[in-house]
C-alpha positions as CSV (number, residue, x, y, z in Angstrom):
1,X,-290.0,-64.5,23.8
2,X,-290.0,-68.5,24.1
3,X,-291.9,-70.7,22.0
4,X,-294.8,-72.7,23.5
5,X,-295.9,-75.2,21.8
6,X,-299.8,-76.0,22.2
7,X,-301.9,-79.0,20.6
8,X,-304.5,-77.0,19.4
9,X,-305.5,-75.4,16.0
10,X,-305.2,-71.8,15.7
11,X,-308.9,-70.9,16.8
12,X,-308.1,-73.3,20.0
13,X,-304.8,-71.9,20.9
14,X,-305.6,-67.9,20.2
15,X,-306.9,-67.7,23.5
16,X,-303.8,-68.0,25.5
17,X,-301.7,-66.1,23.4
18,X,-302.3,-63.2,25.8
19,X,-302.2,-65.1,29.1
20,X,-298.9,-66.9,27.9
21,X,-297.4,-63.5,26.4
22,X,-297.4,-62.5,30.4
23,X,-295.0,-65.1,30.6
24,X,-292.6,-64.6,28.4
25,X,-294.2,-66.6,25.7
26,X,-295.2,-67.2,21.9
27,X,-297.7,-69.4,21.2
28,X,-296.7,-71.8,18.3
29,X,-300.4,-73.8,17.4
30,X,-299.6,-77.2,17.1
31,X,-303.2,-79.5,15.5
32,X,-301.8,-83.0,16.1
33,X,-305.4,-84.3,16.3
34,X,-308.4,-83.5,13.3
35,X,-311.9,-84.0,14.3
36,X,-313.9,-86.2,11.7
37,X,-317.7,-86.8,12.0
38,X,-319.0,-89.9,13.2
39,X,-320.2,-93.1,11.3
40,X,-323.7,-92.7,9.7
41,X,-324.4,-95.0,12.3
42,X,-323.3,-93.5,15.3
43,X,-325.5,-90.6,13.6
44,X,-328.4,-92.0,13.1
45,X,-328.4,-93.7,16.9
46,X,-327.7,-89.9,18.2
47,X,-330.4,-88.6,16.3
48,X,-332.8,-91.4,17.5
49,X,-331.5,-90.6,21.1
50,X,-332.7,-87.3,20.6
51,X,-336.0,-87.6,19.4
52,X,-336.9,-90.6,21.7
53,X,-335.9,-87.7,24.6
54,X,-335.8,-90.5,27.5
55,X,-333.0,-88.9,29.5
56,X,-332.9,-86.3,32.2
57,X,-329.6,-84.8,31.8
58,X,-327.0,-84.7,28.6
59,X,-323.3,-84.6,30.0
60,X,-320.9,-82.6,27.2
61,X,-317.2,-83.6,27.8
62,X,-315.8,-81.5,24.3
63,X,-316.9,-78.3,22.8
64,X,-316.6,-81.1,20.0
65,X,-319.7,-82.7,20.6
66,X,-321.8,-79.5,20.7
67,X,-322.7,-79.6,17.0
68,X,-323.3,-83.3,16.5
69,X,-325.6,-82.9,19.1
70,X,-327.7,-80.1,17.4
71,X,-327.6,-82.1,14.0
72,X,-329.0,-84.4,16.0
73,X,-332.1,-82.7,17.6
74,X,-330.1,-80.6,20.8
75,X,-331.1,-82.3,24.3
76,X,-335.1,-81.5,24.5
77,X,-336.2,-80.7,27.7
78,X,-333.3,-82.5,29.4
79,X,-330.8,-80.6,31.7
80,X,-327.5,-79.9,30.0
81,X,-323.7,-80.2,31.6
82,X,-320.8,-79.3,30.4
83,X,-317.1,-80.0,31.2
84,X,-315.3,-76.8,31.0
85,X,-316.4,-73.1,30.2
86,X,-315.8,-73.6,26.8
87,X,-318.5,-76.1,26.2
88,X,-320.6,-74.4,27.7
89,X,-319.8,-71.1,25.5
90,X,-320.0,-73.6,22.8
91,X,-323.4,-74.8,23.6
92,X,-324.3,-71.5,24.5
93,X,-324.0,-70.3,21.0
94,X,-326.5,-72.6,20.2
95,X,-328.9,-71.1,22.3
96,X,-328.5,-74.4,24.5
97,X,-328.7,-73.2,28.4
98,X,-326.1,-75.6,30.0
99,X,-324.4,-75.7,33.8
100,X,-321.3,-76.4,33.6
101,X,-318.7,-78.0,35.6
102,X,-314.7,-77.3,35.3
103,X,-311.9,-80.0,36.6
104,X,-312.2,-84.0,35.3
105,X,-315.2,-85.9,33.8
106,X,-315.5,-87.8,37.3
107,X,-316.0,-84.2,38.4
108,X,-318.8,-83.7,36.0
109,X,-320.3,-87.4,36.9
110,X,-319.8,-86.6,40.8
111,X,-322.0,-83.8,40.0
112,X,-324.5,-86.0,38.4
113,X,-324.8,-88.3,41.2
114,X,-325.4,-85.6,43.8
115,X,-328.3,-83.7,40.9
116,X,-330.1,-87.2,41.1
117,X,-329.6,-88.2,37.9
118,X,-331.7,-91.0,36.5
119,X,-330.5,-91.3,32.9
120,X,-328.0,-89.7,31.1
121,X,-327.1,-89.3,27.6
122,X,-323.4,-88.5,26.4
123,X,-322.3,-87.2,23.3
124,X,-318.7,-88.5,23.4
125,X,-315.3,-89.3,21.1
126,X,-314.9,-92.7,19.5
127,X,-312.7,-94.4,21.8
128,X,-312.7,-91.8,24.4
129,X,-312.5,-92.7,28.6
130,X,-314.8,-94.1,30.1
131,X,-313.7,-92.2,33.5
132,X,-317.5,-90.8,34.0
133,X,-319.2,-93.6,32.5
134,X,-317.8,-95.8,35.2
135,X,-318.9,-93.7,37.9
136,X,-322.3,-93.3,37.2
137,X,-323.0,-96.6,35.9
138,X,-321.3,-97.4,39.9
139,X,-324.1,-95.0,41.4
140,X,-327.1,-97.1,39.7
141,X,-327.3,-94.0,36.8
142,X,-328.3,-95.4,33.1
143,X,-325.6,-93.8,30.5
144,X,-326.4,-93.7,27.1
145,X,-323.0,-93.1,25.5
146,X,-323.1,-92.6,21.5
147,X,-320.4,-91.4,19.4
148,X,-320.5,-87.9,18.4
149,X,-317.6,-87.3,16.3
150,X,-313.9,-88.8,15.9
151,X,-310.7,-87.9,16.7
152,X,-307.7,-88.7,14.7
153,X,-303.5,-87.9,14.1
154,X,-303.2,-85.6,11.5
155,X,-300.9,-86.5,9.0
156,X,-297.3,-86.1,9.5
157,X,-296.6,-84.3,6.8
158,X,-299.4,-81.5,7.7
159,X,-298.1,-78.2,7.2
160,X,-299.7,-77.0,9.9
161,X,-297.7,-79.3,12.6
162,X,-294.2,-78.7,11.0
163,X,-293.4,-75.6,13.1
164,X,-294.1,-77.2,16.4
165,X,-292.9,-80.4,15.9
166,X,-289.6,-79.3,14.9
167,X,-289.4,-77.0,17.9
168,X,-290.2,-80.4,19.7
169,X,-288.0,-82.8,18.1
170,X,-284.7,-79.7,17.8
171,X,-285.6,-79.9,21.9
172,X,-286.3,-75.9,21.3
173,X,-289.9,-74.9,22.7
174,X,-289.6,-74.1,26.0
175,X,-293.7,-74.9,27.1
176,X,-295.3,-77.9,25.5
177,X,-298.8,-77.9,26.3
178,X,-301.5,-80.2,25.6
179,X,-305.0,-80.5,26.3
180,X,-306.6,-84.4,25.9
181,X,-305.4,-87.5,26.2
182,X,-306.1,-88.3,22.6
183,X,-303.7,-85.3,21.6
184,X,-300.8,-87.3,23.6
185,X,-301.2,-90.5,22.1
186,X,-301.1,-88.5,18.4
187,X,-298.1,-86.4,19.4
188,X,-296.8,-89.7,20.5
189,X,-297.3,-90.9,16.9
190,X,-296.0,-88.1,14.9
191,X,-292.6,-88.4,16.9
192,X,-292.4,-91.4,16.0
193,X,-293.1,-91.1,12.6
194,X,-289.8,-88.7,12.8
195,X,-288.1,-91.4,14.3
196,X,-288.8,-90.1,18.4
197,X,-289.9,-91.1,21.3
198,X,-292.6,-89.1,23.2
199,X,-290.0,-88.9,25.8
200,X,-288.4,-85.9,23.9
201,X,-290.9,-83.4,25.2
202,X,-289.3,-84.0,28.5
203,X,-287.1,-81.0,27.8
204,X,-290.2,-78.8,27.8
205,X,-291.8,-77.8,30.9
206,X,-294.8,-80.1,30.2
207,X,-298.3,-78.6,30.6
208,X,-301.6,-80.2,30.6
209,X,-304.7,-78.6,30.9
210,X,-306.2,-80.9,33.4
211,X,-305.5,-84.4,35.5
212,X,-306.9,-86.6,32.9
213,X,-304.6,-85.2,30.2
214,X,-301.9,-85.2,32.7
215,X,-302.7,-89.1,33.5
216,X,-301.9,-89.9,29.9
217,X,-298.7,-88.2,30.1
218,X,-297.7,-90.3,32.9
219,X,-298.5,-93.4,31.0
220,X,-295.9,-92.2,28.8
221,X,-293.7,-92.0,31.5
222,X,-293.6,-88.2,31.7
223,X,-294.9,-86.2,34.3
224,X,-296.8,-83.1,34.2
225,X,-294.8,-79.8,35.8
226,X,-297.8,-77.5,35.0
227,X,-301.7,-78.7,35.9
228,X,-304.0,-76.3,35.0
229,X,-306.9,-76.3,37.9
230,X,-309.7,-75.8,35.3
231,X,-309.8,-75.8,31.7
232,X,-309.4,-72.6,30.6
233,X,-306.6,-70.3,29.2
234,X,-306.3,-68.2,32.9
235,X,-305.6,-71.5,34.7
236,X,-303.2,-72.6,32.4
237,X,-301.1,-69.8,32.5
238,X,-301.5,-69.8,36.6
239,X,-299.8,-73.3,36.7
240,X,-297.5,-72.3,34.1
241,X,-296.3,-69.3,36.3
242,X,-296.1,-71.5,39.2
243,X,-293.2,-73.1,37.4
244,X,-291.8,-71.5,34.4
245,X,-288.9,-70.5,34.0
246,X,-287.4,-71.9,36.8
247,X,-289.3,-76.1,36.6
């Protein structure tokens, strides 16, 4: 078995240790990101969002965002999306009925447009892209984007990361997958911290779990070998098998 190294805690990468076992693989959990909960600011706006109930439709990008978005009064009588079957499990758990929609944000916006959307509220990450945001506000569609939670680098010296990121830096895992754009900026940071460049994964077959991640990587200078077609662990492990072991 190969070690493939995933950014995600061991709840978030338990998943595919199945679907990568297929493959000749050992799943090695990785957390390069933490999510902290928004400013009692960004709170209190969500929570007025939700009680004020002007919107047709809530758009869910991050199983992340799910519980903010209970604290704060769930969606009302608006209709839910979500990006990604496991939002959607997510919200589903808190007995919130959501469609849901698998691929990009834009995807999920596209999908918005074609509904007839009027107004749309979205539960989002501090500092997160504004891919969705763009293209309904383009289609005449009112967006009410608050912050939900944050998402930040872990600590270098985390116990949890050591095991991947030695495996990374040692150029020994033989997958590195990751799964948001915010997890390849922090991975970016934590080489570096080690005295790396990003550019180190490149002996990996790279993974990302869909084009937006896989955009970031490229910003980085590193393409993706492995694009998972939907977020989920089936998908991942598809595009894996597509090229692994032989890139």
């Amino acid at each position: 078995m190969k070690p493939a190294v995933l950014t995600r805690d061991d709840d978030g990468a338990r998943r595919y240790v199945a679907p990568l076992a297929d493959l000749g693989l050992i799943v090695v959990p990785t957390p390069v990101t933490e999510t902290v909960p928004a400013s009692p600011e960004d709170r209190a706006l969500l929570a007025a969002a939700c009680r004020g109930a002007t919107f047709d439709w809530v758009l869910v990008a991050s199983a992340r965002a799910v519980g903010p978005l209970v604290d704060a009064g769930g969606p009302g009588h608006a209709k839910v999306l979500a990006i990604g079957p496991a939002t959607a499990d997510e919200l589903a758990a808190h007995a919130i009925s959501a469609e849901w929609k698998g691929g990009t944000a834009a995807a999920a916006a596209d999908e918005l447009i074609a509904r007839g959307a009027k107004r749309v509220l979205v539960p989002r990450a501090e500092g997160g892209r504004d891919d969705a945001l763009e293209r309904l506000e383009a289609a005449g569609i009112e967006t009410v984007p608050i912050v939900a939670y944050r998402t930040l680098t872990r600590a270098a010296d985390d116990p949890s990361l050591q095991i991947g990121l030695d495996l990374v830096a040692h150029r020994k895992a033989a997958v590195i997958a990751l799964f948001a754009p915010s997890q390849v900026s922090a991975l970016a940071e934590l080489l570096a911290a080690r005295g790396e460049s990003i550019r180190a994964i490149d002996h990996a077959v790279v993974a990302a779990i869909g084009p937006t991640t896989a955009a970031a990587l490229a910003e980085h200078g590193i393409r993706a070998a492995a694009v998972a077609a939907s977020p989920d662990p089936a998908a991942m492990a598809s595009a894996l098998a597509s090229v692994y072991p032989n890139r």
